[in-house]
RODRENMI-124434 format. One line per 2 residues: number of its first residue (from 1); for each residue x, y, z negated of C-alpha. Coordinates in pm, whole numbers, always signed. Each point is the difference from the previous one (the first is absolute). Example, Ala and Ser with C-alpha at 12.3 -4.5 7.8 and 13.67 -1.06 7.14 Angstrom:
% RODRENMI-124434
1	+1230 -450 -780; +137 +344 +66 .
This chain:
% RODRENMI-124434
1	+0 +0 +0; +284 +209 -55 .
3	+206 -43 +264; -331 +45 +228 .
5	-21 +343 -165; +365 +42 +77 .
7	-31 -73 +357; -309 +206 +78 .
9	+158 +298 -180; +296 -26 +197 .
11	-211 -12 +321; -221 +273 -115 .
13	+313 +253 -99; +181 -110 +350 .
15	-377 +84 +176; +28 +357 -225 .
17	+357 +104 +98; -82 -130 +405 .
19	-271 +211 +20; +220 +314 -176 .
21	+238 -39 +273; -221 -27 +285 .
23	-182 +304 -155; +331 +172 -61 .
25	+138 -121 +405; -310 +157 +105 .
27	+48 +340 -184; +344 +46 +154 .
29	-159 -126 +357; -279 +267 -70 .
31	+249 +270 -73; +262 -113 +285 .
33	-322 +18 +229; -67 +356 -90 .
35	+373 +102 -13; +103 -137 +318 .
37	-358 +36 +214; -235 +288 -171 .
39	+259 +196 -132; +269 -69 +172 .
41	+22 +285 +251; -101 +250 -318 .
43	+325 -172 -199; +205 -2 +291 .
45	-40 +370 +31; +87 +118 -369 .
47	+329 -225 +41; +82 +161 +293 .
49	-106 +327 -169; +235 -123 -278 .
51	+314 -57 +172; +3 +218 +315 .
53	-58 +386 +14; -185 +120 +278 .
55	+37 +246 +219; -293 +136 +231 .
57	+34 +72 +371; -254 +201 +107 .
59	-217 -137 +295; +18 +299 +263 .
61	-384 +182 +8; -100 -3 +379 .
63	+22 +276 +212; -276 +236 +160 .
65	-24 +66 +335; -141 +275 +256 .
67	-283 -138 +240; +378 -4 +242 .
69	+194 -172 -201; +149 +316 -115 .
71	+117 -40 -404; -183 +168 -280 .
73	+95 -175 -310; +299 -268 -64 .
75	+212 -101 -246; +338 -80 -34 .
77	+234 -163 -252; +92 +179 -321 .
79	+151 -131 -374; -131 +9 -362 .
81	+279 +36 -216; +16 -271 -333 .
83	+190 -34 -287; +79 -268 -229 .
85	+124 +130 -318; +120 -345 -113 .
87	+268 +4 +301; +116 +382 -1 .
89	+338 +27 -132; +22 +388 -30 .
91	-354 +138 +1; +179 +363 -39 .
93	+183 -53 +352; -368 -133 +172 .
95	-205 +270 -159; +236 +250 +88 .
97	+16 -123 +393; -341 -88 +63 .
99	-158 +328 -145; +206 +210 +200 .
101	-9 -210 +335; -380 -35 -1 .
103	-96 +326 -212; -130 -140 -326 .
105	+40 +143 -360; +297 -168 -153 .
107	-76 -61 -389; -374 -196 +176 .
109	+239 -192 +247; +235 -93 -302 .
111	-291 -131 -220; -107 -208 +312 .
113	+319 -160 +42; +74 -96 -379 .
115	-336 -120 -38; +67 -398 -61 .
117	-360 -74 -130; -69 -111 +329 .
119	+104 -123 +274; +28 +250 +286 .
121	-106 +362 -17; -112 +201 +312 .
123	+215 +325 +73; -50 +148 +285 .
125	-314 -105 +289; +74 +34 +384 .
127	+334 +103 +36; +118 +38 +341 .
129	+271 -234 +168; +275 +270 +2 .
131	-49 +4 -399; -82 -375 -55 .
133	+369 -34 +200; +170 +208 -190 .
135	-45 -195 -361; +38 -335 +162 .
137	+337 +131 +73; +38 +109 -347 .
139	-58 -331 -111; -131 +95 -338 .
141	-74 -314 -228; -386 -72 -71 .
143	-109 +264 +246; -163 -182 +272 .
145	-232 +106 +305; -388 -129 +62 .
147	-94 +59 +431; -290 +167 +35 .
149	-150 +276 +233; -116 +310 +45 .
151	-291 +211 +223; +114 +199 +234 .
153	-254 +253 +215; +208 +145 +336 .
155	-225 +250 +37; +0 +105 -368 .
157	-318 +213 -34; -190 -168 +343 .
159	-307 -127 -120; +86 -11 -371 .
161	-357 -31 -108; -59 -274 +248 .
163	+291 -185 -64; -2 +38 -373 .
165	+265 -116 -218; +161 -295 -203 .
167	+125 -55 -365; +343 -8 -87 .
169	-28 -387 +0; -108 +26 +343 .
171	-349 -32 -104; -274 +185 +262 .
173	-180 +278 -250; -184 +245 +266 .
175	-124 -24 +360; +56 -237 +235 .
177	+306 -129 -203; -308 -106 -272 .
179	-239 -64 +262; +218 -273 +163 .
181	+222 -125 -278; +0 -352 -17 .
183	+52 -67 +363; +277 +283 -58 .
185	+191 -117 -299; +256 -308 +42 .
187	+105 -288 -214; +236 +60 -257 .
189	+300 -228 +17; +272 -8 -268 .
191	+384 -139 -72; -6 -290 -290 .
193	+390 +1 -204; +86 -248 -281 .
195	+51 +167 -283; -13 -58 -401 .
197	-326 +68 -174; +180 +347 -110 .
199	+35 +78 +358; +369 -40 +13 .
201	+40 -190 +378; +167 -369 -25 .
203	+366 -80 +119; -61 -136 +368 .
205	-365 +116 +8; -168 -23 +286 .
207	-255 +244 +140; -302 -65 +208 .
209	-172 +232 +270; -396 +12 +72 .
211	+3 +208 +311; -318 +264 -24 .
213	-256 +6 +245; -70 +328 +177 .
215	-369 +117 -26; -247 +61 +320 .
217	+69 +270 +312; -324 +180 +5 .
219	-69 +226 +352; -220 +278 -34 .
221	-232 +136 +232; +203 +353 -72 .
223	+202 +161 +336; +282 +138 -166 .
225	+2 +264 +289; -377 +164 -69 .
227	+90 -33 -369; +276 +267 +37 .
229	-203 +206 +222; -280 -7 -284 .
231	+209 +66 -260; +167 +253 +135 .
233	-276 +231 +116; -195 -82 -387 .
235	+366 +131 -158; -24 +288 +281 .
237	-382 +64 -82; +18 +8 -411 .
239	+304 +223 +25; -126 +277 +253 .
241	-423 -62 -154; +156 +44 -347 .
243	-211 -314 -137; -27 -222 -233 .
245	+46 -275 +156; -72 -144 +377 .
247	-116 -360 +112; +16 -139 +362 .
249	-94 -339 +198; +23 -155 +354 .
251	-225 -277 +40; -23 -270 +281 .
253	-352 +118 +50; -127 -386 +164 .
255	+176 -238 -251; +36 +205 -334 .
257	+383 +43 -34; +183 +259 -175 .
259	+283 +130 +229; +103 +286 -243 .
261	-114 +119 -339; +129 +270 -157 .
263	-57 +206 -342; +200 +283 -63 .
265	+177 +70 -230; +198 -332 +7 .
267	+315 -82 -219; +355 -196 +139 .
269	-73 -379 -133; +395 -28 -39 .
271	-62 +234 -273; -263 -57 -216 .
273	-65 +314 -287; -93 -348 -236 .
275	+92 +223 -264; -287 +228 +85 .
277	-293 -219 -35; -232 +247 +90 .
279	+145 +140 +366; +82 -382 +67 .
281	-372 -56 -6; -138 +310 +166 .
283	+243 -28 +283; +4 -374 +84 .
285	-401 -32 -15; -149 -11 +360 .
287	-269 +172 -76; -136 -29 +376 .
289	-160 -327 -130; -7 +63 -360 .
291	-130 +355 -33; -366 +120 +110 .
293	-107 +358 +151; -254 +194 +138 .
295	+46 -18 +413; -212 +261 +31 .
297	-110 +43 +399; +236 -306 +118 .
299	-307 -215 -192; -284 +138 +303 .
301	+219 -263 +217; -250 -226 -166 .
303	-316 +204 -35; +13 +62 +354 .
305	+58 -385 +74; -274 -110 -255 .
307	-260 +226 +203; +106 -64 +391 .
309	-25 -360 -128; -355 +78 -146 .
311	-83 +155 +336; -148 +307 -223 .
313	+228 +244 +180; +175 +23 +351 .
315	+301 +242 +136; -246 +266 +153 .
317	-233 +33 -316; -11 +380 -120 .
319	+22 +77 -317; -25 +352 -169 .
321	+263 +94 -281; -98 +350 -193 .
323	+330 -78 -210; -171 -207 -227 .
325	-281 -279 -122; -279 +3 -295 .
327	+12 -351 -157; -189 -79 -310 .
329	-39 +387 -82; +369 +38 +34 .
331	+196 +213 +304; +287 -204 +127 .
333	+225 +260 +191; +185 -106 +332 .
335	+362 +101 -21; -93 +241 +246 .
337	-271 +160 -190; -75 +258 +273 .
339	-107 -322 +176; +107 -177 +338 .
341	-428 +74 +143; -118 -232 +231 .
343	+259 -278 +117; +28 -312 +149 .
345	+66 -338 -203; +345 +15 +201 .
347	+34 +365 -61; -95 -8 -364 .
349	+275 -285 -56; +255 +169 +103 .
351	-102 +307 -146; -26 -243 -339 .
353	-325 +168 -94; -137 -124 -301 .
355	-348 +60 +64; -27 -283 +291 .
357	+138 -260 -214; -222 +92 -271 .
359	-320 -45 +236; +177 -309 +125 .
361	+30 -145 -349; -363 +59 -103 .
363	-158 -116 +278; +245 -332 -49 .
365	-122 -33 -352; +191 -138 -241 .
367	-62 -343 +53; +118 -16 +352 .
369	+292 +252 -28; +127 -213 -329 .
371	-49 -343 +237; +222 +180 +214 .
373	+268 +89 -197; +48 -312 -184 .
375	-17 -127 +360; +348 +224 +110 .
377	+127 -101 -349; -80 +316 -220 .
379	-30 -113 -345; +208 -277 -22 .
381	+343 -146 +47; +161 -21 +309 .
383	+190 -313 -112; +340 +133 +83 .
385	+267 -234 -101; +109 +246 -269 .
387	-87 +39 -374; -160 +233 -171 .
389	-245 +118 +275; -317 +194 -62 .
391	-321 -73 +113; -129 +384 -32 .
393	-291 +194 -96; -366 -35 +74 .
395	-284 +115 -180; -266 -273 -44 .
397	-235 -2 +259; -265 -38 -257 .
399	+73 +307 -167; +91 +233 +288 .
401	-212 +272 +122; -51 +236 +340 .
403	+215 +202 -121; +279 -250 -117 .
405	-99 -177 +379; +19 +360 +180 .
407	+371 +19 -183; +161 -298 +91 .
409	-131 +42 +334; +276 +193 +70 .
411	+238 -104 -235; -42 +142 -323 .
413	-106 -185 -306; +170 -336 +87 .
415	+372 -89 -64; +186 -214 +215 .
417	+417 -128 +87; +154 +99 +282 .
419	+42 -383 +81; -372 -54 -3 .
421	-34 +343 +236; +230 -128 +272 .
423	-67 -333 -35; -391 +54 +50 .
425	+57 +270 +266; +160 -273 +187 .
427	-277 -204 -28; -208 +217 +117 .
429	+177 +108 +341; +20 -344 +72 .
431	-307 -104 -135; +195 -300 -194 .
433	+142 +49 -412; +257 -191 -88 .
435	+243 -28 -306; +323 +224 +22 .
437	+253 -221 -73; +434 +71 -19 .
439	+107 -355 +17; +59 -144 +358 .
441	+216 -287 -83; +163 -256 -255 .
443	+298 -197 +76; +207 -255 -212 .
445	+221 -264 +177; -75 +68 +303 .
447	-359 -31 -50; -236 +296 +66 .
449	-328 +75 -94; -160 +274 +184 .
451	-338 +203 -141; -333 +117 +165 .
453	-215 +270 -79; -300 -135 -187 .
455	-293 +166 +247; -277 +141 -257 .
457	-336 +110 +209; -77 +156 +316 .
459	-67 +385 -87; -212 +164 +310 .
461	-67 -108 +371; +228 +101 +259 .
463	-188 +312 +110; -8 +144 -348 .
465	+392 -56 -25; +50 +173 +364 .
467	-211 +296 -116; +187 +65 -319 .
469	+347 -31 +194; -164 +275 +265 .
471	-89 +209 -298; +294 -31 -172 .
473	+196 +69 +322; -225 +349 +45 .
475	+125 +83 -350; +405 +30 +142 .
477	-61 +89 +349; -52 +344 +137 .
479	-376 +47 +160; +167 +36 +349 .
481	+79 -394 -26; +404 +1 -13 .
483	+173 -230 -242; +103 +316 -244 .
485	+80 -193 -327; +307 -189 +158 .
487	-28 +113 +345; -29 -252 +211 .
489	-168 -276 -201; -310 -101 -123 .
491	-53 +18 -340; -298 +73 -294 .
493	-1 +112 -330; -192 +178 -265 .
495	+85 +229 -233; -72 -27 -422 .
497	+34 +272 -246; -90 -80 -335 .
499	-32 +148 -376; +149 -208 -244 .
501	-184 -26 -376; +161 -21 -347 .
503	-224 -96 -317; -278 -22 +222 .
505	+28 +352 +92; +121 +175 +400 .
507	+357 +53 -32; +59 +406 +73 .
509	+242 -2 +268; +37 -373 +48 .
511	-48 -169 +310; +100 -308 +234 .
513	+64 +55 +338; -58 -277 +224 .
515	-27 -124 +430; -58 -338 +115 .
517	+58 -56 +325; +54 -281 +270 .
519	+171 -64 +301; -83 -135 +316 .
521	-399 +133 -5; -85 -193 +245 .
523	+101 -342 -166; +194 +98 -313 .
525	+312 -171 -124; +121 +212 -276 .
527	-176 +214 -254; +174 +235 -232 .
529	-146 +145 -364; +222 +291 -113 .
531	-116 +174 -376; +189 +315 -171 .
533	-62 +14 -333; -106 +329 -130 .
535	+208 +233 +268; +121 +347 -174 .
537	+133 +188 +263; -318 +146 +57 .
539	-174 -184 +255; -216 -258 -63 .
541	-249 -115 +302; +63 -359 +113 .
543	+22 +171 +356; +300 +227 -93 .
545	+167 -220 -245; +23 -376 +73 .
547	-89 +5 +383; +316 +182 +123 .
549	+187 -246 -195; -206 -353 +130 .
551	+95 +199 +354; +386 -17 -79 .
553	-90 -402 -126; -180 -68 +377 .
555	+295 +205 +158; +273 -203 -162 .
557	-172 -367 +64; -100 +79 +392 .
559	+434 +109 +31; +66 -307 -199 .
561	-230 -273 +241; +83 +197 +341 .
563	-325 +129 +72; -40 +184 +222 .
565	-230 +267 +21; -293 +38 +264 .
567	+78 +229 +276; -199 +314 -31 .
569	+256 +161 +257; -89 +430 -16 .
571	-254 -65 -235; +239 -124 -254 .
573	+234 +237 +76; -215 +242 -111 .
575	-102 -125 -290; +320 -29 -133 .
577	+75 +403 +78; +80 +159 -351 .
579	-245 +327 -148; +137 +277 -246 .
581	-233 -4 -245; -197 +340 -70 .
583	-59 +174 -327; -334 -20 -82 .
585	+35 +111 -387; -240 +260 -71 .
587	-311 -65 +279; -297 -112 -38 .
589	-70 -368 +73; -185 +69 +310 .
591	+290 +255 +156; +257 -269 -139 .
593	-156 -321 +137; -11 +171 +351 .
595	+341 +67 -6; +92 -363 -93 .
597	-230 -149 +300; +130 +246 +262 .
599	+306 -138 -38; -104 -332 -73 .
601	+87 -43 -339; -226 -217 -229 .
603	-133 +164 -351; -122 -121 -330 .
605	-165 +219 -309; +28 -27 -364 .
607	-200 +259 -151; -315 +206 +0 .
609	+171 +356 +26; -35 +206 +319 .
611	+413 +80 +75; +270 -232 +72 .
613	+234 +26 -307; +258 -248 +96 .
615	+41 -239 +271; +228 -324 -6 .
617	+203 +47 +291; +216 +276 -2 .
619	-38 +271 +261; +244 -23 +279 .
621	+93 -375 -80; -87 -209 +319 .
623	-242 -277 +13; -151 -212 +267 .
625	-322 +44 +137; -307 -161 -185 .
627	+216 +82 -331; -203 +53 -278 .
629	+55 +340 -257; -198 -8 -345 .
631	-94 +327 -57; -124 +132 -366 .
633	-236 +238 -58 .
């Protein structure tokens, strides 16, 4: 009995301390399993991170190109300076050099480099290869080099709020540089060295390369050429208008792209103020798609379209125009308030008289005319492939009234961006919206991706386009017929001038001049939107400030394609003869506007007053004929 109880104890203890080591086998299995297989790539890093130090190489960001291949943006191969204070030998001799070869403070640079707390400290952030050669030559122990890159814009302030800017890590913070970033940016790559886990690199240690990978080549839909001739003339215009600030576009008026955008002033992107938080903002915003304004007579573009498409007007209509309209018990003056009397639809555009497109608006209704408008794209985003856009301002149609209607009818009382203006224009001279776009193509090893305009809505019939582009031709060409604008070619335009409002209130003093114009009429290709910003040198009428400027934009582009201009043969020639302008200070309007049209010199008023008391040409200054003079009364 006792040895039975002796055997069976045995077998029972042997059974025990079996199972413990299976149990204990499959433990360790367990943990080798998650060592080796689940956590093995995890544990495999923090070794490496253990005994190498790494180094990162900077995958290149990719570059940005001009609709011609022409470059806008690149960058190219720079050095972050490191230190590791466990390896410098004399940190007096490195602080001294390095804050005198690369401009730093020396008692910062001195803490950096006897800092031994960790393992590398950062000194100095895209130096330049001249500089990065010089202190490999000095061969300084524990001061070692990082590749990385930085931007580079060779046209320095060329569409700086378009092109935007990066980070100092390379990182796209504004514009298109944002916009685009991660098929801009590369892959990082880096240089692995053995080294102890106080940093200190091995005897025979080896070091290990992972090449970066350079980021996308975007192509814009920008021409590098019209985007000089835009900026130019908007540096020209805000310097000789005295304005705040001036905005310009040239659109691809049948596919939506941007050829040039411009916003003045600008600042050089190879020299950021990112001390100055404040003018860095202002100045790189592109406030042509993220500001609003009032667009004033430019808007009755679409009044006019929204009623020819009603069929509720036609060209020949008559209207009568005292200088003003009664609309819910209030008088809403024409700027001419003496009144344009009786006129023609075609007459009364290009005279801009309010009064039509106030009788054109309420017999639209709101219903229809706000169909419209959301039809062109007023009131929402144009879906540029930019941030920060702005849809603008409408009032609800539920709470408008005549009065509000009779307002925005010709363009007061509704806020809109100068992207949405030109981009619905567009649509309507070719009677199809789509969305403005800057990006043409993507390319990445030798793969390229190329980008449509997404099409939005048809906008009017073809007869309603052709009458607008007529109308808008009348508008820049002298009644005898001759191409006077640009002689020679066929172009339209109309001409804004609007108030601007602060705290709700009519700015004293403030306005935004404006044209918008297109070129050919007959089947147009390019349309331009020009805005100056509150002018102060004393003109302000869209007709005297912006258009001689969008003139000196059509000039430039028809020299830069080769067009040539139609041949008018004597009648051109006399066109282009030069008149001394006369002195008309002091007479009455009547004696002074008879003067003016004897010698074929267009006028414009501001004032009530009976006498001329300054006019904006200069006597004796030479203009061509069909000029226009403002004259104040």
């Amino acid at each position: 009995m006792s040895l039975k109880y002796t055997t069976f104890s045995m077998h029972k203890r042997i059974l025990v301390i079996g199972i413990i080591i299976v149990f204990l086998f499959f433990i360790m299995f367990v943990k080798l399993f998650c060592v080796q297989i689940i956590d093995g790539k995890k544990l495999q890093t923090k070794a490496i991170s253990q005994w190498t130090r790494d180094v990162s190489l900077h995958g290149l960001r990719g570059d940005i190109l001009d609709r011609n291949g022409e470059v806008l943006a690149v960058s190219h191969t720079s050095y972050d300076v490191f230190s590791r204070g466990v390896m410098i030998k004399d940190a007096e001799k490195a602080a001294t050099f390095l804050s005198e070869l690369l401009g730093l403070d020396y008692e910062k640079t001195l803490q950096k480099v006897q800092d031994k707390s960790v393992s590398e400290r950062l000194i100095k952030t895209q130096v330049p290869f001249e500089k990065a050669r010089l202190i490999l030559e000095e061969n300084i122990d524990g001061i070692i080099l990082g590749e990385t890159s930085s931007r580079y814009y060779p046209y320095g302030n060329l569409l700086s709020s378009v092109l935007g800017y990066c980070t100092i890590d390379n990182v796209g913070q504004s514009g298109l540089e944002a916009y685009y970033n991660s098929y801009l940016c590369g892959i990082d790559g880096a240089s692995y060295t053995e080294s102890t886990l106080t940093g200190m690199e091995l005897s025979n240690a080896t070091t290990t390369f992972v090449e970066g990978v350079k980021g996308s080549t975007i192509c814009l839909t920008i021409d590098l050429t019209m985007q000089q001739i835009l900026q130019s003339v908007c540096e020209q215009a805000k310097m000789e208008q005295q304005a705040k600030s001036v905005q310009a576009i040239i659109m691809d008026a049948k596919n939506g792209e941007i050829l040039a955008m411009a916003n003045e002033p600008s600042l050089d992107l190879n020299n950021l103020p990112r001390d100055d938080l404040k003018t860095l903002l202002e100045q790189s915003k592109n406030s042509i798609i993220c500001d609003v304004y009032e667009p004033g007579s430019t808007f009755k573009i679409f009044t006019t379209a929204a009623a020819l498409e009603e069929g509720i007007t036609n060209l020949e209509e008559r209207f009568y125009d005292p200088g003003y309209r009664i609309v819910d018990g209030q008088k809403i003056k024409c700027w001419k308030t003496k009144g344009h009397g009786s006129e023609t639809l075609v007459e009364g555009f290009a005279n801009s008289c309010n009064s039509v497109f106030m009788d054109l608006g309420l017999r639209l209704g709101k219903e229809r005319l706000y169909s419209y408008l959301k039809k062109f794209g007023i009131g929402s985003k144009t879906n540029v492939d930019f941030s920060g856009e702005s849809a603008g301002i409408m009032m609800g149609e539920s709470v408008i009234k005549n009065v509000d209607l009779a307002r925005i009818s010709f363009g007061q009382a509704i806020a809109i961006t100068p992207i949405q203006m030109i981009s619905s224009v567009s649509g309507i001279l070719t009677g199809k919206l789509f969305e403005p776009r800057f990006i043409k193509s993507i390319s990445s090893g030798g793969i390229e991706k190329e980008f449509q305009s997404e099409f939005r809505a048809n906008t009017v019939n073809h007869k309603t386009s052709q009458d607008i582009l007529f109308m808008m031709e009348q508008v820049v060409s002298k009644n005898d017929g001759l191409y006077s604008f640009v002689p020679g070619f066929r172009i339209g335009g109309k001409t804004g001038t609007a108030q601007k409002y602060e705290n709700g209130h009519i700015a004293k003093g403030k306005y935004i001049s404006s044209f918008v114009g297109c070129y050919p009429v007959d089947d147009p290709q390019y349309t331009i939107l020009l805005c100056v910003n509150e002018p102060g040198a004393g003109q302000y009428y869209g007709s005297v400030v912006a258009a001689p400027y969008a003139k000196q934009i059509f000039s430039s582009i028809f020299e830069y394609l080769g067009l040539e201009p139609m041949n008018l043969s004597e009648d051109l020639k006399k066109l282009n003869r030069t008149i001394t302008v006369p002195n008309v200070v002091g007479l009455s309007l009547t004696e002074a506007a008879s003067i003016l049209k004897s010698m074929k010199l267009n006028y414009e008023v501001d004032g009530e007053e009976s006498f001329v008391l300054w006019q904006s040409v200069p006597p004796g200054e030479m203009m061509f004929e069909g000029g226009i003079i403002l004259l104040k009364m």
